[in-house]
C-alpha positions as CSV (number, residue, x, y, z in Angstrom):
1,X,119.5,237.1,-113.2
2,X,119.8,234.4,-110.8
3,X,117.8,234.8,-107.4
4,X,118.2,232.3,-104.3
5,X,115.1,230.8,-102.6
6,X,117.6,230.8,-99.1
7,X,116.4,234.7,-99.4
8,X,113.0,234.3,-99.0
9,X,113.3,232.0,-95.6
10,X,112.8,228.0,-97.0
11,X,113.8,225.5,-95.1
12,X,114.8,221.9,-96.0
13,X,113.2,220.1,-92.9
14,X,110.3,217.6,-92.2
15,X,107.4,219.5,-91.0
16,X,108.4,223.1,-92.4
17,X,106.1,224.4,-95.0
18,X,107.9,226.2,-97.6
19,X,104.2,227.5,-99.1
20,X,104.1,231.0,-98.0
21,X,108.1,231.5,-98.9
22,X,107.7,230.5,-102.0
23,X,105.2,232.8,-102.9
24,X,106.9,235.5,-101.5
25,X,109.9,234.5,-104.0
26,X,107.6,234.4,-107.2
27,X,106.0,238.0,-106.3
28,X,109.6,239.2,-105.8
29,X,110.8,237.5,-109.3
30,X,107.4,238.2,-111.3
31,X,108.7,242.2,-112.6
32,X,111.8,240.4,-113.4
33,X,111.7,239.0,-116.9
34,X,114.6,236.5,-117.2
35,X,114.9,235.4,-113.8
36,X,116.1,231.7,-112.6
37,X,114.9,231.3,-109.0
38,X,117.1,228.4,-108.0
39,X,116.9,226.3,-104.7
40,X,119.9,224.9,-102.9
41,X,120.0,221.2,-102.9
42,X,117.1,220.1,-100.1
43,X,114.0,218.2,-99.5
44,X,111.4,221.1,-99.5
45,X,107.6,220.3,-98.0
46,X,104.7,221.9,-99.6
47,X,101.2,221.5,-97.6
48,X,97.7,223.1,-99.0
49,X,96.9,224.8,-96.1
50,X,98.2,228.1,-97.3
51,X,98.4,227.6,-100.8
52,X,97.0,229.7,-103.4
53,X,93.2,228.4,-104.1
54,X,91.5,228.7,-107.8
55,X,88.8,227.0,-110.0
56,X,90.4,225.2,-112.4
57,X,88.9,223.2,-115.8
58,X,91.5,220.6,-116.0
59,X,90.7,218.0,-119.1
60,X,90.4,214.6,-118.4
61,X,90.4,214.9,-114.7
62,X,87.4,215.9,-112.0
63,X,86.3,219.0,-112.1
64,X,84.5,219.9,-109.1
65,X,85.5,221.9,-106.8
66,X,88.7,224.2,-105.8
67,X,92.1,223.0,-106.1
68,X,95.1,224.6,-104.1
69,X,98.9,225.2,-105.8
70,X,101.8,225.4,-104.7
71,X,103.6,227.1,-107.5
72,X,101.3,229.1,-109.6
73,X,102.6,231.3,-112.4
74,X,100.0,232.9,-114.3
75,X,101.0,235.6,-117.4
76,X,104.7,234.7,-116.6
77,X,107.7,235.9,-119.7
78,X,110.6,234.3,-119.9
79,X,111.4,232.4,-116.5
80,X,113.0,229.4,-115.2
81,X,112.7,227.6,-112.1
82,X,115.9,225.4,-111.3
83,X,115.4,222.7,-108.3
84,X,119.5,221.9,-108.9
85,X,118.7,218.4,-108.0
86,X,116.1,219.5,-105.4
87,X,113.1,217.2,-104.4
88,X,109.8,218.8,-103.6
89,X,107.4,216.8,-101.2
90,X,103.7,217.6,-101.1
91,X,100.9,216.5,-98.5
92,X,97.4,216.2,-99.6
93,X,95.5,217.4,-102.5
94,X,96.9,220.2,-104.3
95,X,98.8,220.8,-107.6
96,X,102.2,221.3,-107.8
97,X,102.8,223.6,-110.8
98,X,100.4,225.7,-112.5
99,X,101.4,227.5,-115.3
100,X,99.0,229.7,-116.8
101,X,99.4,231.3,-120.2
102,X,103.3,232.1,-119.5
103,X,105.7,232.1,-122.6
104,X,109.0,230.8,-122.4
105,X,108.6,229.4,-119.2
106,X,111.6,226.4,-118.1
107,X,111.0,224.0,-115.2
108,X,114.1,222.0,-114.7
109,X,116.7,219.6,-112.7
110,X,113.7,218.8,-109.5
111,X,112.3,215.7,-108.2
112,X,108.0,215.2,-107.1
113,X,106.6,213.3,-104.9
114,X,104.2,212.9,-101.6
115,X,104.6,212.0,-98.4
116,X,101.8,209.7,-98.5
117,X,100.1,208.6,-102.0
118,X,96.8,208.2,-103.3
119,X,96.7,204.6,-103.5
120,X,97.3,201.9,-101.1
121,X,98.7,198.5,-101.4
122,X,99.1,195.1,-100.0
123,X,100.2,191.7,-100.9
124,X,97.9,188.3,-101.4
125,X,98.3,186.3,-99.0
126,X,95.3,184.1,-99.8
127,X,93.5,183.0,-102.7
128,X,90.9,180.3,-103.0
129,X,87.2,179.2,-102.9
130,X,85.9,182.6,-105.0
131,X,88.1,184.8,-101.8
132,X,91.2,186.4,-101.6
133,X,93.1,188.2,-98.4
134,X,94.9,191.5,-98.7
135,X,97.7,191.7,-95.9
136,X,98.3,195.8,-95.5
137,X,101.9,196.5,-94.1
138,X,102.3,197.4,-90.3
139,X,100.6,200.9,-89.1
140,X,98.4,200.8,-92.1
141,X,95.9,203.5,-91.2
142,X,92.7,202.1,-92.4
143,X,88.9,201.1,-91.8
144,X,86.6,198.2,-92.9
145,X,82.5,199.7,-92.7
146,X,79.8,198.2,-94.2
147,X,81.1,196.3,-96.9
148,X,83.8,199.6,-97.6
149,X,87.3,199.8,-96.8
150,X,88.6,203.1,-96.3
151,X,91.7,205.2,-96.0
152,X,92.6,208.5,-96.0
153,X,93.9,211.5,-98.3
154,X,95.0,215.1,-97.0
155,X,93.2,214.4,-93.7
156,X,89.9,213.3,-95.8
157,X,88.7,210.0,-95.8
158,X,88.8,208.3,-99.4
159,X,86.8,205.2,-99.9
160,X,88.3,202.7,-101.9
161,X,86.7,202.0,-105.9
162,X,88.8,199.7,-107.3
163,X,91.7,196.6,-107.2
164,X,94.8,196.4,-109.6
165,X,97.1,193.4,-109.7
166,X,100.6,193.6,-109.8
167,X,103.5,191.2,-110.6
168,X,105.8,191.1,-107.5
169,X,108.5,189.6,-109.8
170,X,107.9,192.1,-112.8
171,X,106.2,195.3,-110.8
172,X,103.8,195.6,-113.5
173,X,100.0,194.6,-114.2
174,X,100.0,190.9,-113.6
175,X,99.0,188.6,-116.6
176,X,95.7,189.1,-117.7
177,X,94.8,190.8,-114.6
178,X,93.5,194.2,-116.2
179,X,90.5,196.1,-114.6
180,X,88.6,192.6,-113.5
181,X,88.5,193.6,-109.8
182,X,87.6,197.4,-110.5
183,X,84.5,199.7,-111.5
184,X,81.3,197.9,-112.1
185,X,82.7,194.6,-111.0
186,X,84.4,196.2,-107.7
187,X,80.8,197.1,-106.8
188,X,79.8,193.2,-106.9
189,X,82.4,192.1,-104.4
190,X,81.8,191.7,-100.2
191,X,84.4,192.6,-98.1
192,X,85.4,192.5,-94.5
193,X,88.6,192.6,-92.2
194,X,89.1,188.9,-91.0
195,X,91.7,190.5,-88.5
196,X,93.8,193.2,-88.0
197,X,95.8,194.3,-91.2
198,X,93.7,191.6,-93.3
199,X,91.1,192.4,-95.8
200,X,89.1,189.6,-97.5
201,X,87.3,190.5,-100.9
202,X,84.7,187.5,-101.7
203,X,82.1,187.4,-104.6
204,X,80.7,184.2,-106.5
205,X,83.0,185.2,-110.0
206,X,85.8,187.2,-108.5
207,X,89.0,186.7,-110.4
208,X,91.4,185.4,-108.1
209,X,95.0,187.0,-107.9
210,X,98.2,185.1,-107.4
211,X,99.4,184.7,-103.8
212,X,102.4,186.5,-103.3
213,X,101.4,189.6,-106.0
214,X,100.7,192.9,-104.9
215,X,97.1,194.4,-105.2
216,X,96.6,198.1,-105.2
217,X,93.7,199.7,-104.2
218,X,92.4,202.5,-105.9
219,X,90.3,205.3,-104.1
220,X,90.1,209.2,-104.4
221,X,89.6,211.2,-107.5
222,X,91.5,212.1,-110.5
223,X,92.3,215.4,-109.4
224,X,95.6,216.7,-108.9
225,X,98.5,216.3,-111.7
226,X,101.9,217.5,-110.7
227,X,102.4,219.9,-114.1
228,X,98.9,221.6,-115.5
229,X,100.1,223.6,-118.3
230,X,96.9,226.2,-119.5
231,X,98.0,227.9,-122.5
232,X,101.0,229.8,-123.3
233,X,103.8,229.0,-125.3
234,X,107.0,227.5,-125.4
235,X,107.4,225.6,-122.1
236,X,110.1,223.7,-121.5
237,X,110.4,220.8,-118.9
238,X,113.3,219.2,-118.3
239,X,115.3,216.5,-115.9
240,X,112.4,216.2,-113.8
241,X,111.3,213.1,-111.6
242,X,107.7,212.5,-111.1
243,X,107.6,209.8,-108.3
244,X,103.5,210.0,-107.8
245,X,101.2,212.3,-108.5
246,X,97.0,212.2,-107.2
247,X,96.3,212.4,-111.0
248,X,98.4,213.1,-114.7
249,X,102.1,213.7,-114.4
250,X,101.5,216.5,-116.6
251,X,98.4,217.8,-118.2
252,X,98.5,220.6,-120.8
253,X,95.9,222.2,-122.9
254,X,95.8,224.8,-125.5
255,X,99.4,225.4,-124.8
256,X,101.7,225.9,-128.5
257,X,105.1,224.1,-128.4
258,X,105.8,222.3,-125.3
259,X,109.1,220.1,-124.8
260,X,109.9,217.2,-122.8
261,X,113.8,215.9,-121.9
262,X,114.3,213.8,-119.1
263,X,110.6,214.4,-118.0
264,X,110.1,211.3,-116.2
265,X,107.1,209.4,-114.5
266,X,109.0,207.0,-112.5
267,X,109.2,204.8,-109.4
268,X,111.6,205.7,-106.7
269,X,114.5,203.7,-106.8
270,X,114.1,201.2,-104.2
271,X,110.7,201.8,-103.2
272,X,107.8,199.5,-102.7
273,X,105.2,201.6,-104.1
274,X,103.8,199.7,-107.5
275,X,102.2,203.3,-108.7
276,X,103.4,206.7,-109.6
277,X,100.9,208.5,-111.3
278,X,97.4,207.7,-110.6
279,X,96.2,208.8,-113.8
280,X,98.5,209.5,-117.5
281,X,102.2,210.4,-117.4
282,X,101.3,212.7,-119.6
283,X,98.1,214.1,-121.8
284,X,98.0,217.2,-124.1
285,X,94.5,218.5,-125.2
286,X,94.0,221.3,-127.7
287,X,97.7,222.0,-128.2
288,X,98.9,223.6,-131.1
289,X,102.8,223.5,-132.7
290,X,105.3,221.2,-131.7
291,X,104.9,218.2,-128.8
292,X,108.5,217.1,-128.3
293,X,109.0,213.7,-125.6
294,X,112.7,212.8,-126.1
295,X,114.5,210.6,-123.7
296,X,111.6,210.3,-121.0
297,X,110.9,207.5,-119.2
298,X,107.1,206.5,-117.9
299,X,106.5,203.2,-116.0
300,X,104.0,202.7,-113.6
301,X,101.2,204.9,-113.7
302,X,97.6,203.9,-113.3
303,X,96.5,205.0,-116.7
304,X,98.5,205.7,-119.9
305,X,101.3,207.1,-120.9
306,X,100.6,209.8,-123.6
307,X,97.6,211.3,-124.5
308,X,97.4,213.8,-127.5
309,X,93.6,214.7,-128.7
310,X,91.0,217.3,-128.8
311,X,87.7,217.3,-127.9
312,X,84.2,217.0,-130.1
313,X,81.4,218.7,-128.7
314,X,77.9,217.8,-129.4
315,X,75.5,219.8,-131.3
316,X,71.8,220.3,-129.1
317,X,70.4,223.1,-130.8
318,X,70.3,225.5,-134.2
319,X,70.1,229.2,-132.8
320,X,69.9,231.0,-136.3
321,X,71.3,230.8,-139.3
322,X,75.2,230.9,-138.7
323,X,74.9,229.7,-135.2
324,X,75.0,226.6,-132.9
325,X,74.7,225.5,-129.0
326,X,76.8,222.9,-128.2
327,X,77.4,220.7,-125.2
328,X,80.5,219.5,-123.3
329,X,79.5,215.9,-122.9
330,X,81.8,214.0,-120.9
331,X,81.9,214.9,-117.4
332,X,85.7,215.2,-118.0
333,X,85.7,217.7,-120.4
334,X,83.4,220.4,-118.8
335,X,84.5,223.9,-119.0
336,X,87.3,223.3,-121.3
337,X,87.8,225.9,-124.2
338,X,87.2,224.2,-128.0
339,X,87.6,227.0,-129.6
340,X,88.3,231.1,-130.3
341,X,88.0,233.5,-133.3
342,X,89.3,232.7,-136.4
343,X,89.4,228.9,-136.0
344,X,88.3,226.5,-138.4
345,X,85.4,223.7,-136.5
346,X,84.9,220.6,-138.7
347,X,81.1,219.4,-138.3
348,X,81.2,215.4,-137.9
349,X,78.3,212.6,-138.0
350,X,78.5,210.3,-134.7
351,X,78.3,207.4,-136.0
352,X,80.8,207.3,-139.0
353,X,82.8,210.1,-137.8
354,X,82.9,211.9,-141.3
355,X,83.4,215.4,-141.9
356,X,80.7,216.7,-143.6
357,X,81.4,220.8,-143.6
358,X,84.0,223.3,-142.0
359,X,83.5,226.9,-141.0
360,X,85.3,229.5,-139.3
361,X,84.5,230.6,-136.1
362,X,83.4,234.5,-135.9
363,X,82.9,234.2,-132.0
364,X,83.0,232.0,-129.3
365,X,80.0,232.5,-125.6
366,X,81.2,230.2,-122.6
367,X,77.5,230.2,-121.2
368,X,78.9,227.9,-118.2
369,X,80.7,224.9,-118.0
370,X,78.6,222.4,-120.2
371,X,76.8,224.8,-122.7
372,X,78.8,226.7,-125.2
373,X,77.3,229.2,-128.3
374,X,79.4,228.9,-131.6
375,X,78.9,231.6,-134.4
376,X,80.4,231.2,-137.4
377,X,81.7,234.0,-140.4
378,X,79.2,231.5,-143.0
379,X,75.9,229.6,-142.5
380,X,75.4,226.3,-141.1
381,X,76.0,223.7,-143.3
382,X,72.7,221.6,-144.9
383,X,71.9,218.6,-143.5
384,X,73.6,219.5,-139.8
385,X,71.4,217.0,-137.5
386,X,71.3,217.7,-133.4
387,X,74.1,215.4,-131.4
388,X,76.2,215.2,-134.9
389,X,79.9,216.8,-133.2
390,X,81.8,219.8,-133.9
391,X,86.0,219.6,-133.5
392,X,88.6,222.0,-133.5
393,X,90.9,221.3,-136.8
394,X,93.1,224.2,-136.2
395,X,93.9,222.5,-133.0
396,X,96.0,219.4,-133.9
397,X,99.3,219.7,-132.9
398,X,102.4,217.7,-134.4
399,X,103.8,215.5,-132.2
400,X,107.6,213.7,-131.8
401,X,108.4,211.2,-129.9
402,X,112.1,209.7,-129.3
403,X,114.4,207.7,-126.8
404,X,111.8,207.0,-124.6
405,X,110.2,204.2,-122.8
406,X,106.8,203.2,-121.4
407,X,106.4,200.0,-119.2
408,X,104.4,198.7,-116.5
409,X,101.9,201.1,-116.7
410,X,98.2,200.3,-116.4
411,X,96.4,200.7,-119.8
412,X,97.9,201.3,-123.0
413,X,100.9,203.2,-124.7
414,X,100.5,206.1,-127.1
415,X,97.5,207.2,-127.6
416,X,97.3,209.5,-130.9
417,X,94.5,211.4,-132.3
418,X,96.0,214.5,-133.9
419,X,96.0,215.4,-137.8
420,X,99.2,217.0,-137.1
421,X,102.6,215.1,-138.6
422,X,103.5,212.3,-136.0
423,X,106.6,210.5,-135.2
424,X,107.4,207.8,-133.1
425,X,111.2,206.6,-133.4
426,X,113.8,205.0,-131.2
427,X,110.9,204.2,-128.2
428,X,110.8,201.0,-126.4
429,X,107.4,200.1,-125.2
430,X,105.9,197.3,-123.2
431,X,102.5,198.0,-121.7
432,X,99.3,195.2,-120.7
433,X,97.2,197.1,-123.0
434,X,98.1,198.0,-126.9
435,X,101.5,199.7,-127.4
436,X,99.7,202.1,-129.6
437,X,96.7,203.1,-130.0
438,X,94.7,205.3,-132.8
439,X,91.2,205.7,-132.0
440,X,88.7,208.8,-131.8
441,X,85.5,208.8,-130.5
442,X,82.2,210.8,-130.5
443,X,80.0,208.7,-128.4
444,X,81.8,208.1,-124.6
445,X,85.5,210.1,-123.7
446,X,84.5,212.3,-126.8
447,X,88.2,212.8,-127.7
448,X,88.9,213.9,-131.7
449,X,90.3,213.1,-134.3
450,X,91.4,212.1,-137.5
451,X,95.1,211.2,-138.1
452,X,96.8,212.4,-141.6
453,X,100.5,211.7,-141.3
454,X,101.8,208.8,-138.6
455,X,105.0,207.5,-139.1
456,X,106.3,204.6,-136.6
457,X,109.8,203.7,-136.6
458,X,112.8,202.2,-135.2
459,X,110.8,201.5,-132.0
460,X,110.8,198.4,-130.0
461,X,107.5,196.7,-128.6
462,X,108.3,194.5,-125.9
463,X,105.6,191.6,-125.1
464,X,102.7,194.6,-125.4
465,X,99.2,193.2,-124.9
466,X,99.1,191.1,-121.9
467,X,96.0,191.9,-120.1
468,X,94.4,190.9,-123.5
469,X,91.5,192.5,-124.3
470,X,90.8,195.0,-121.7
471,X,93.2,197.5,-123.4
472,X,93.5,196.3,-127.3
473,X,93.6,193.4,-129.2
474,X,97.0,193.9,-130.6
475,X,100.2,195.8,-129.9
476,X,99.1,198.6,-132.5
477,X,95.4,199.2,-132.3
478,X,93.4,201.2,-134.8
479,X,90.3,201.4,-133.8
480,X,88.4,204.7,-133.9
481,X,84.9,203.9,-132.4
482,X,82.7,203.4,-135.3
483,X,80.3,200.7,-135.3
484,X,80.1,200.0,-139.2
485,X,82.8,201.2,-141.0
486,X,82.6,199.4,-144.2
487,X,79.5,201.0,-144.5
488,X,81.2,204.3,-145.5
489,X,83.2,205.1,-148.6
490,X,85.2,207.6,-147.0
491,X,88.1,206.0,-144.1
492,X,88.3,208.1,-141.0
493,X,92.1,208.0,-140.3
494,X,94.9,208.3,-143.2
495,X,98.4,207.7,-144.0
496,X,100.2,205.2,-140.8
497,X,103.5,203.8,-142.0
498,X,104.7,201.1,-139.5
499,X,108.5,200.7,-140.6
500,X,111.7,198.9,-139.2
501,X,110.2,198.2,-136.0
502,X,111.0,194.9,-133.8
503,X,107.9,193.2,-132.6
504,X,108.4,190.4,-129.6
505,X,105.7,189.1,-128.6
506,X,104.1,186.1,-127.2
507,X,100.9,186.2,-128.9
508,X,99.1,186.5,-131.9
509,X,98.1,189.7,-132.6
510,X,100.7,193.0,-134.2
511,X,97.9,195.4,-135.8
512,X,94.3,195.4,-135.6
513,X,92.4,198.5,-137.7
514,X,89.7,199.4,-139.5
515,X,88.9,203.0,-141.8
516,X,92.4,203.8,-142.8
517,X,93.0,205.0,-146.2
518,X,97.1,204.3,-146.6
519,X,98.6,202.0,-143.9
520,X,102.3,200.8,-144.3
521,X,103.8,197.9,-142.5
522,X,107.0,197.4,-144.2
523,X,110.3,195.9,-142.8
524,X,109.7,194.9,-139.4
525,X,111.1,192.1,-137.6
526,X,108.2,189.8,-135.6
527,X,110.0,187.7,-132.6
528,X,108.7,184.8,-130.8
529,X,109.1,185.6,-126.5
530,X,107.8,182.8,-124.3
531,X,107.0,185.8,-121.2
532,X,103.2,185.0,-121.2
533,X,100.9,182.0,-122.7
534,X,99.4,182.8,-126.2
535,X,95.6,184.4,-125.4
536,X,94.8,184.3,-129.3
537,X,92.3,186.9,-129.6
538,X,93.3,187.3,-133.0
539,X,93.7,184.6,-135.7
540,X,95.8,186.7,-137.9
541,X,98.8,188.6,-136.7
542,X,97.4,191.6,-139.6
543,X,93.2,192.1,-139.3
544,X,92.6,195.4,-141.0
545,X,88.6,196.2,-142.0
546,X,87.0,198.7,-144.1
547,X,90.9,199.9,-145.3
548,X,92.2,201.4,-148.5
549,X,95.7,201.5,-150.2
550,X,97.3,199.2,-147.6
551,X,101.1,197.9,-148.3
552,X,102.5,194.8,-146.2
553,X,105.8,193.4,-147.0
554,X,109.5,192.7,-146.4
555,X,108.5,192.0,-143.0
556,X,110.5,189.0,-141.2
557,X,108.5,187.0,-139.5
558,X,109.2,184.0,-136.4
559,X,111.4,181.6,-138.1
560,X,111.3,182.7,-141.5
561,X,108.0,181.1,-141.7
562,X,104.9,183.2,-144.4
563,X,102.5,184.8,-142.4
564,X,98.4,185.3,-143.6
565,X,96.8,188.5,-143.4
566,X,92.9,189.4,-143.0
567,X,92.1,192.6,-145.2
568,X,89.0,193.3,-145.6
569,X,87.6,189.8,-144.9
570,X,90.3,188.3,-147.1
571,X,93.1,186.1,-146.4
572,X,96.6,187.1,-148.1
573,X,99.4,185.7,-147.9
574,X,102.1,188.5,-146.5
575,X,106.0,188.7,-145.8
């Protein structure tokens, strides 16, 4: 059944809220399973004011506070929403699209954006003697107060944290620019206006920017993605423009089998903005069945482009025999579910990352956001020791990715830390940070775990690696965070084939691991560019440490020359 949104009183005009009419359309179509609301073609404006309001425990963004929606579907069966080419302009903080534990749910054929972003940019027009000038364009709405600069948000004012760099040539992270002017070393800079539109940043080892590049400056939180998907099942979205978001594209937890076509985080064409996303295109957290990204595009976001992990807790106290309290550690990951009856939780030392036991959860208290109390159907395992982890292995998704590309992007590329089968094929990715990277950590962003079955293929990685080191040492970066892993017998990650893939690349480096047991790099083409000057972090173009069963050949590399491999503190001579 196909139901109009002219019905229900929207309006495509500047300054008409459409909130309150489209909430009146989803009461209307929410007894209706199998409905398509569809809007006629328009420009539709969605303020907070009246929007539905709810706490939500979104992973990997801020949690405090309330956030408002705009479209909020919540125990929905079998709907689709169909924008027909529609755009849908938002003002302030709030969330697009909420979709809560709905099966069979279809977002499709609409284009996101705001009428004012999260970010705001200028272009250097000065740089010398450990200072630099930020020229903001005409009617820049801003204010310079003791040693802050600040704009504003929603109608709240949002003091500025942190510079980014961009090429004005390429419209992505300048060479080697990375995070230099941001976080702790943001905090170390003065700054004042030297006249009206002009901000001048001066400390004693600032990095200095190129004239004529654009700096973006970073303020508010990571709040608001356009797409929070909360469990449920088989959500589809398709042919959808993301042109900014004030945090993820799309973030989606606990949700089983979620597809992306033509899900894009992507610059308007023509614009001037540098940024779309001011966090991940996309992240997935907890997920279950299929991940599918086929023909997607993501450039431009202020963080990376895919995200797929769950999350260890940490272990404070024995409560009895079978039973454990456990912490939400990162501030990111507070009030998020890790787990529910019947699932198997993998007990894991910190500092090698080694599974040591696995029981199945009898039953699951949420004391509050940081505290959680896990009983299990067996006893605890000997030897369990307080801040060891606990993970979620019935949690861990497979994932495929196809026909898409990343660029420009702050950060990295893929990041992958799911035992389910993987596949990367036909992708072309070029980001300042590694192109892919395999990680897994139990001491700072917490995220789990293990990989079992990786396959990377057919892809193309375009001059990856060019805010060297910041974000990787090399375009494929294994590196799960553990501080001695030849120390350990057992590897932590298994079975990565890197097949028929082209490499260009100016530098050095084309994988850098340690604790795999069963890495592949067979048949793929290395190409010399000439984009950016060499930064030779790495000697060796392969470094792999504390690895087992590890194949390299019938790879082609820069002028048919014989390249040398590090394996395990050995040099071999590789094709």
């Amino acid at each position: 059944m196909f139901i109009s949104m002219e019905q229900f009183g929207v309006k495509p005009e500047q300054g008409f809220d459409n909130t309150l009419a489209l909430r009146s359309a989803l009461e209307y179509c929410k007894e209706m399973e199998g409905a398509t609301l569809v809007f006629p073609r328009g420009i539709y404006h969605f303020w907070p004011d009246r929007a539905v309001e709810k706490q939500l425990f979104i992973s990997n963004h801020d949690q405090e506070g309330l956030r408002r929606i705009a479209f909020h579907l919540t125990d929905w069966n079998v709907f689709t929403i169909d924008g027909q080419g529609s755009e849908f302009k938002f003002h302030g903080p709030m969330i697009p699209f909420v979709i809560d534990h709905c099966r069979n749910v279809t977002i499709r054929n609409l284009v996101i954006d705001w009428e004012d972003p999260m970010f705001a940019q200028g272009t250097v027009s000065r740089a010398d003697n450990n200072s630099f000038d930020i020229q903001l364009s005409e009617g820049t709405n801003y204010k310079v107060d003791n040693n802050a600069v600040w704009f504003h948000f929603g109608g709240r004012p949002e003091k500025v944290w942190g510079l980014n760099e961009f090429d004005q040539r390429t419209k992505a992270p300048a060479y080697q620019s990375g995070d230099r002017v941001s976080w702790g070393n943001y905090r170390k800079v003065h700054v004042e206006e030297s006249r009206p539109g002009v901000i001048t940043y001066r400390g004693d080892s600032i990095q200095l920017p190129q004239i004529g590049n654009v700096m973006v400056m970073r303020y508010g939180r990571r709040e608001n993605p356009a797409f929070f998907v909360n469990g449920g099942e088989n959500v589809i979205l398709e042919s959808i423009n993301v042109h900014h978001a004030p945090g993820m594209g799309l973030l989606a937890q606990w949700c089983r089998n979620i597809r992306l076509h033509g899900f894009n985080v992507m610059l308007r064409p023509g614009t001037d903005r540098m940024i779309t996303a001011t966090a991940d295109a996309t992240h997935f957290v907890f997920c279950r069945g299929e991940i599918t990204i086929d023909h997607c595009l993501f450039e431009n976001q202020l963080d990376d482009p895919c995200n797929v992990h769950g999350i260890y807790a940490r272990i404070t106290e024995k409560l009895g025999n079978d039973q454990v309290l456990v912490e939400l550690a990162h501030g990111m990951a507070k009030g998020i579910k890790i787990a529910e009856p019947g699932d198997q939780i993998e007990f894991v030392r910190r500092e090698s990352l080694l599974t040591y036991a696995s029981l199945k959860v009898k039953d699951v208290q949420e004391l509050n956001k940081d505290y959680i109390i896990l009983t299990f159907e067996q006893p605890l395992p000997v030897g369990i020791q307080i801040h060891d982890v606990v993970g979620n292995s019935s949690s861990n998704p497979d994932l495929t990715v196809t026909h898409t590309t990343v660029r420009a992007n702050r950060a990295r590329g893929f990041l992958i830390t799911t035992a389910g089968d993987v596949l990367l094929e036909y992708n072309t990715i070029s980001t300042p940070g590694a192109g892919i990277k395999i990680s897994g950590d139990a001491n700072y962003w917490f995220e789990s775990g293990d990989v079992k079955q990786i396959m990377i293929r057919n892809n193309e990685f375009m001059d990856c690696n060019y805010c060297c080191p910041d974000w990787g040492r090399a375009v494929i970066d294994i590196d799960p965070e553990i501080e001695h892993p030849e120390a350990y017998e057992q590897c932590y990650h298994r079975h990565i084939s890197i097949e028929n893939n082209r490499f260009v690349t100016f530098d050095v480096g084309i994988v850098n691991g340690h604790s795999v047991d069963g890495i592949r790099i067979v048949n793929n083409v290395i190409e010399k560019s000439d984009s950016y000057p060499p930064h030779h972090v790495m000697k060796y173009p392969i470094e792999l440490k504390a690895c087992k069963n590890v194949t390299i050949s019938d790879n082609q590399w820069p002028n048919g020359a014989q390249a040398v491999a590090l394996v395990n503190d050995e040099e071999i001579n590789i094709t």
